[in-house]
C-alpha positions as CSV (number, residue, x, y, z in Angstrom):
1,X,133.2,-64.1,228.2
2,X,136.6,-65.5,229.9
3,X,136.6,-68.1,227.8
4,X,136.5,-66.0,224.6
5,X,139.4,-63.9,226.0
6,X,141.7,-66.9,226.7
7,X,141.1,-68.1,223.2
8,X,141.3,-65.0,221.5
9,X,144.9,-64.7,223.7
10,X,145.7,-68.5,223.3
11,X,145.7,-67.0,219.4
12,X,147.8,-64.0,219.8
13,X,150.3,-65.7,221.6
14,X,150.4,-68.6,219.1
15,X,151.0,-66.0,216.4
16,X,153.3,-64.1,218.1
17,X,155.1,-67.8,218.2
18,X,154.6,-68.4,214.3
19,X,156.6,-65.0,213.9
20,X,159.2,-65.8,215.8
21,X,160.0,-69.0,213.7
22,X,160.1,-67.6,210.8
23,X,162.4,-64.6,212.1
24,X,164.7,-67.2,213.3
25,X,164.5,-69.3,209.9
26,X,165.3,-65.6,208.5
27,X,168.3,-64.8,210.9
28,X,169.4,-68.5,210.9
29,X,169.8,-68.4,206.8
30,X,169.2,-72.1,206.2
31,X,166.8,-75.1,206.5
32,X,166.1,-76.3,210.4
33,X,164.5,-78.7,211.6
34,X,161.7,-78.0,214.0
35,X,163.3,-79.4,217.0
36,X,166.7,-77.1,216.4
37,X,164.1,-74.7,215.3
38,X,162.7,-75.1,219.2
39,X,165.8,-75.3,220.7
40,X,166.9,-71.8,219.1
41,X,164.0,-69.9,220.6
42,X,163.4,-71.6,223.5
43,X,159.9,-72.7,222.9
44,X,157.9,-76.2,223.7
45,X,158.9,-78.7,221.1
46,X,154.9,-80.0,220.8
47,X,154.0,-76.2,219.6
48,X,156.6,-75.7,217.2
49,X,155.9,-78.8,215.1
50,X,152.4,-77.5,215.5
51,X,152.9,-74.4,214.1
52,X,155.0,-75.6,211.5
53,X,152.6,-77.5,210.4
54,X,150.0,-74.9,209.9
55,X,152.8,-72.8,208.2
56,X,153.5,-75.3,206.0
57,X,149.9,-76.0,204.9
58,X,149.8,-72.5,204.0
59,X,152.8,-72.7,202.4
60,X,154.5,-69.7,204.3
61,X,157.4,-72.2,205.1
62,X,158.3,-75.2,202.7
63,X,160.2,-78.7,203.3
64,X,163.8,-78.4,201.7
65,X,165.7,-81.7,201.1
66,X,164.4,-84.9,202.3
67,X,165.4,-84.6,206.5
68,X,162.2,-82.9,207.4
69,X,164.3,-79.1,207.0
70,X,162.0,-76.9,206.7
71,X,162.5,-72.4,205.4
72,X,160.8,-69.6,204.6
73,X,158.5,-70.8,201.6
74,X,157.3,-68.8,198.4
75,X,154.3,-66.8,199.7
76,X,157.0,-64.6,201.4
77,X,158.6,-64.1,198.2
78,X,154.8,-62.8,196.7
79,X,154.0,-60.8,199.8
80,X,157.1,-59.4,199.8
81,X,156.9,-58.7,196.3
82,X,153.8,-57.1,197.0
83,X,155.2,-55.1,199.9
84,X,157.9,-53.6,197.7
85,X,155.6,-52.7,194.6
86,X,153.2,-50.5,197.9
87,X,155.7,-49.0,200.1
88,X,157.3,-45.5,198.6
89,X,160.5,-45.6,200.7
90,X,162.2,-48.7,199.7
91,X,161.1,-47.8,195.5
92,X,162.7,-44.4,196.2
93,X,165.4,-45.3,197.7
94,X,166.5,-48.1,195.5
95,X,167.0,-45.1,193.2
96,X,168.9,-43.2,194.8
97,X,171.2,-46.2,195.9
98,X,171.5,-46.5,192.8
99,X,172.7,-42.7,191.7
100,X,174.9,-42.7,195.1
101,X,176.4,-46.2,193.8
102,X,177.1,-44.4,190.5
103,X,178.3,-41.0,191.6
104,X,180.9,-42.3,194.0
105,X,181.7,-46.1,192.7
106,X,181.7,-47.2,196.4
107,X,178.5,-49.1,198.1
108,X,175.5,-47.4,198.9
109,X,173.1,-48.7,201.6
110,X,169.5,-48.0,203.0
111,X,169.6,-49.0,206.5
112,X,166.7,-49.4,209.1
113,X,166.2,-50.6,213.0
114,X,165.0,-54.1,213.4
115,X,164.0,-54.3,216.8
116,X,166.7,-53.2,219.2
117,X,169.3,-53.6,216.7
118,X,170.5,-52.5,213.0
119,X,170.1,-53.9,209.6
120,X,170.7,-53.6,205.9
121,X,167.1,-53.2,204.1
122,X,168.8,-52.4,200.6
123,X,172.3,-52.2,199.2
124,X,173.8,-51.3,195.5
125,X,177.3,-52.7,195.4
126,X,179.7,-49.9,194.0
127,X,181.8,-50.4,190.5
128,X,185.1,-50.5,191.3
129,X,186.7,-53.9,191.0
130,X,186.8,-54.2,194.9
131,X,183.3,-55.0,195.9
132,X,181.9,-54.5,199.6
133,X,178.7,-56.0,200.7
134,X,176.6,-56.8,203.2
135,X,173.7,-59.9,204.6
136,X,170.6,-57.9,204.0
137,X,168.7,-58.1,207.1
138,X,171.0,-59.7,209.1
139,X,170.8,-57.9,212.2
140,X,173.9,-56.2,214.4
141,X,174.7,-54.3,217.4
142,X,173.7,-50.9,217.2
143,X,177.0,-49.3,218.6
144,X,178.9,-51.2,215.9
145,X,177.6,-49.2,213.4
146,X,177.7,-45.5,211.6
147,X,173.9,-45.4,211.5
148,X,173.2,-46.4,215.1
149,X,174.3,-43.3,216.3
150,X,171.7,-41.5,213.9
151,X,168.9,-44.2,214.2
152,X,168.8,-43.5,217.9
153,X,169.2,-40.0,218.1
154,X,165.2,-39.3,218.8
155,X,165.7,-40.5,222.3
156,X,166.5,-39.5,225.4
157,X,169.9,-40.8,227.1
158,X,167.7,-43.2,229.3
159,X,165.9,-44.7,226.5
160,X,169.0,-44.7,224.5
161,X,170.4,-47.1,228.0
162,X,166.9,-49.1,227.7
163,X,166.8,-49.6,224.3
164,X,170.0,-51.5,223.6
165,X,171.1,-54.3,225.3
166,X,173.9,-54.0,227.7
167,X,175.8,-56.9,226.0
168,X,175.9,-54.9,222.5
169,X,178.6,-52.3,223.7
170,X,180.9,-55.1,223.6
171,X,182.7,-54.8,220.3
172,X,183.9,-57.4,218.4
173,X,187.5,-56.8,219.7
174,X,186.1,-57.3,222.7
175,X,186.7,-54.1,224.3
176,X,183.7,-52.2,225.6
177,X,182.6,-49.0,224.4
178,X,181.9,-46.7,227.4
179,X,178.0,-46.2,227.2
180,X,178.6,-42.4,227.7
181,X,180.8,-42.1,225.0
182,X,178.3,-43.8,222.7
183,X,175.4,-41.4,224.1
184,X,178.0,-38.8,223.3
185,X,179.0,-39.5,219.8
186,X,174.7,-40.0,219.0
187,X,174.3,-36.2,220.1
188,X,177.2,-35.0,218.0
189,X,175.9,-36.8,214.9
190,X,172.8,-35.1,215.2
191,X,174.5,-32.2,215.7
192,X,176.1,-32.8,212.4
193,X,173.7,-34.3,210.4
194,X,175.8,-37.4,209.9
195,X,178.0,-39.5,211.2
196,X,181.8,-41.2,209.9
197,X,184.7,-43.5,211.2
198,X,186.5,-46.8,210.2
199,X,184.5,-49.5,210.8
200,X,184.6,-51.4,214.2
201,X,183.5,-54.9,212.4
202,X,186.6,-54.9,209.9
203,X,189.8,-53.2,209.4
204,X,189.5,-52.0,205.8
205,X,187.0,-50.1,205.3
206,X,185.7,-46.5,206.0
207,X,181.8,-46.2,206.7
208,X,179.4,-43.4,205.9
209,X,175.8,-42.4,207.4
210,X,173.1,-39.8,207.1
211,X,169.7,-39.6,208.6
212,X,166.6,-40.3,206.5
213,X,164.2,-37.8,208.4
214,X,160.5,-38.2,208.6
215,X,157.4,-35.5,208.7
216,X,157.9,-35.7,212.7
217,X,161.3,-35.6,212.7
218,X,162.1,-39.1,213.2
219,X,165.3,-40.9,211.8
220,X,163.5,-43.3,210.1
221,X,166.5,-44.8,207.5
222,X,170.0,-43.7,206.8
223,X,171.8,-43.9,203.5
224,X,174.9,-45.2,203.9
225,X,178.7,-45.3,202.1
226,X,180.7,-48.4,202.7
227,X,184.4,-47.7,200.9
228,X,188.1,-49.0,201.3
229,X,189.3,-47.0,204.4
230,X,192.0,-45.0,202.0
231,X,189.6,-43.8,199.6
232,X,186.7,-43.4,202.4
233,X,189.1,-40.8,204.0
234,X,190.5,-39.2,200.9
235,X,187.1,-38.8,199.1
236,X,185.6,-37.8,202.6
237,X,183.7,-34.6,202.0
238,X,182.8,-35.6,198.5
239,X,181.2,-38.5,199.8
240,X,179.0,-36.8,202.1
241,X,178.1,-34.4,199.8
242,X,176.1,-37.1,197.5
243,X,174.9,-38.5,200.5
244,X,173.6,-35.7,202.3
245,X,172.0,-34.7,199.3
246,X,169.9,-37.8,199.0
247,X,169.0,-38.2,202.1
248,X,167.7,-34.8,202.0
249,X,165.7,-35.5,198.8
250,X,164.4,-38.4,200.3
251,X,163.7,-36.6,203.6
252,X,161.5,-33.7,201.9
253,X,159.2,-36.2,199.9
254,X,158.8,-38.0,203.3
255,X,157.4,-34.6,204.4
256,X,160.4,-33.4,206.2
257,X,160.9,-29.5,206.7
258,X,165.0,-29.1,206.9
259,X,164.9,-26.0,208.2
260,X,163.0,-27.3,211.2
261,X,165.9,-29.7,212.0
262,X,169.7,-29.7,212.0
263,X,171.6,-28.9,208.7
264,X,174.2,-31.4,207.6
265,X,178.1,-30.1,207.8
266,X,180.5,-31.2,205.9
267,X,183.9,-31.2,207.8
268,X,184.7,-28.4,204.4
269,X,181.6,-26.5,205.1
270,X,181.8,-25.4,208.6
């Protein structure tokens, strides 16, 4: 019997492994090497060529060039393809990027957690000759961003603390934002229903979010505005306007009741 459980944990922890190489082959953006691919996650150099190995025979990971690189290999692209086809949220909201994209001109993003940290799931670059965009799935500090003070806003101020890495309230100016004031700014947001400012990771533009609520109530997504900080301000309430209204069209058909939950207020509204 102990020797069934060791195995059957010998087998969880090597898949927990296999997952973490390809996450880091995913955050990493280009062909590694096993041993670099070791070094990165700090695992044994003998089980990461072994695991490789398997990946590759299954064709989850594929050899790229002639070094003995390896990345993320074409069954990803047909499970993900599969994935996409099954799962309502990202179809829906690939339309409504879409209209948001249209109806403003500017950027329109679905954002989601990823781990203890944020990341673009979808985006729908705007018209106007100036283009923003973003790494999809590349994964940043929650306090850097619009949506992490709505994507957190379920917990409590000491999960809020445990949840995200002290190191992640440094900004990339390298000032620190005061935890408090963070924890502050997540309880005003769901006050409001959304939440606005210039961006901390660049000086140009003006950035946009609004929860994506589920049936219990759960920030699960936010839609998100990227635009040049002039016409992000200018076009403020306009902006929020199309976004609250499709995040609350997305949020009903998840099976959210609105009146249940805070109503969104435009600074022209209240």
């Amino acid at each position: 019997m102990a020797e069934a459980e060791d195995t059957i944990n010998r087998r969880a922890r090597g898949l927990d492994r296999a997952f973490e190489i390809l996450d880091y082959l995913r955050l990493q953006r280009q062909p590694l090497r096993p041993n670099e691919i070791a070094q990165g996650i700090g695992a044994p150099r003998s089980s990461v060529y072994e695991l490789v190995n398997l990946l590759l025979r299954q064709g989850v990971i594929e050899y790229r060039g002639d070094d003995g690189r390896v990345f993320l290999g074409r069954k990803l692209y047909f499970l993900g393809a599969v994935y996409a086809e099954q799962f309502d949220l990202m179809r829906e909201c690939e339309h409504l990027l879409a209209r948001i994209a249209e109806q403003t001109r500017e950027t329109a993003q679905m954002c989601q957690l990823e781990g203890n940290k944020y990341a673009v799931v979808l985006m729908n670059e705007g018209s106007r000759p100036f283009r923003i965009s973003t790494n999809i799935g590349e994964s940043v500090a929650i306090p850097w961003t619009a949506s992490g003070r709505l994507l957190v806003d379920h917990m409590s101020d000491e999960e809020i603390l445990a949840f995200i890495p002290e190191e992640d309230f440094v900004l990339p100016s390298g000032q620190r934002l005061d935890p408090a004031e963070f924890i502050r700014q997540v309880r005003q947001a769901k006050q409001d229903g959304y939440f606005t400012f210039n961006s901390i990771v660049d000086s140009f533009t003006h950035c946009f979010a609004v929860p994506v609520y589920d049936a219990e109530e759960i920030c699960i997504a936010t839609l998100c505005l990227v635009a040049p900080k002039e016409d992000g301000l200018r076009n403020r309430d306009a902006y929020l306007r199309v976004l609250v209204d499709a995040a609350g069209e997305l949020s009903e058909k998840l099976g959210y009741r609105q009146d249940r939950g805070p109503s969104p207020r435009t600074a022209a509204g209240r």
